[in-house]
C-alpha positions in Angstrom: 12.4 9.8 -18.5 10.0 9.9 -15.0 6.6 7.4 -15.0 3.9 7.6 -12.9 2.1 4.0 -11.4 -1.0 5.2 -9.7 -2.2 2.4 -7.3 -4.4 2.2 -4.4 -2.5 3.6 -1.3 -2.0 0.8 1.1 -2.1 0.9 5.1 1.0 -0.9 5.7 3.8 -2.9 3.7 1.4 -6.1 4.2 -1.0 -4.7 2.2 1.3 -3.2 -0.6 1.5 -4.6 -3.9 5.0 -4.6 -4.4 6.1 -6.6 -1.3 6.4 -10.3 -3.1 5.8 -13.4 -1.1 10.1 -13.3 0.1 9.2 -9.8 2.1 11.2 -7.8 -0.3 10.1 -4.3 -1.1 10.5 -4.2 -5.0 9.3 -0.4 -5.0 13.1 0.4 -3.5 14.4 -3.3 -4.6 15.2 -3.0 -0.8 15.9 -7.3 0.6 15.8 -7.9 4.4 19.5 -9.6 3.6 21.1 -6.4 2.4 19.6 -3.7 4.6 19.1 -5.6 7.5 15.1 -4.4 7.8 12.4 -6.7 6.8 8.6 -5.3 6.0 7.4 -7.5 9.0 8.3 -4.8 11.1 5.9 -2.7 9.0 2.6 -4.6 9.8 0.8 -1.4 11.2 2.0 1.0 9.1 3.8 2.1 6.0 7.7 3.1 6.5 8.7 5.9 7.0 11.0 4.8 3.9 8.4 3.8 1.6 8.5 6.0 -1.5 4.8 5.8 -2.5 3.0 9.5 -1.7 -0.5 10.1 -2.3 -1.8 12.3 -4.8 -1.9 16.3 -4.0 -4.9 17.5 -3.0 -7.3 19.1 -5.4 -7.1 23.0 -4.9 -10.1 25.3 -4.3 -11.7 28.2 -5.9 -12.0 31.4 -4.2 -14.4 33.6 -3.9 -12.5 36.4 -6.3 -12.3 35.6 -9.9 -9.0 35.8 -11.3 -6.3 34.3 -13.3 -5.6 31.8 -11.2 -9.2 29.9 -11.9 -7.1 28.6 -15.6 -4.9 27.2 -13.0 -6.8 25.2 -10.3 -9.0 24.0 -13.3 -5.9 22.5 -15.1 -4.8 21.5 -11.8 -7.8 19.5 -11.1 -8.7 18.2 -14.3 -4.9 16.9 -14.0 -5.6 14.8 -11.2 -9.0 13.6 -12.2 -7.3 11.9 -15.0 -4.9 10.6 -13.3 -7.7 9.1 -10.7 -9.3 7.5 -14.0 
């Protein structure tokens, strides 16, 4: 069974939500003690590690109409609940 937590991206470990106040990264249960890498090295940026990936981007109509208009529809009502 997959779940899905949809959160506000963040600019760099510091400003994650699941970096607790010991500089663990929960979202991989990564510690600085077992994999020798702490999220202060992370202060500009997110890690190349980090797992978190945006949402895709919503998906265009063209100018023909054809079947796939049932799919970028779905596709985009999709993510607007999801941005809910």
């Amino acid at each position: 069974m997959k779940a899905v937590l949809v959160i506000d991206m963040p600019k760099d470990c510091w400003d994650c939500h699941l970096v607790d106040e010991w500089e663990n990264c929960n979202a991989i249960k990564m510690t600085s003690e077992r994999y020798g890498v702490s999220v202060k090295q992370y202060d500009k940026e997110r890690a190349s590690w980090c797992p978190l990936r945006p949402l895709p981007q919503k998906k265009q109509h063209g100018e023909e109409i054809d079947y796939e208009y049932g799919y970028i529809d779905g596709w985009n009502d999709c993510l607007k609940e999801i941005e809910k």
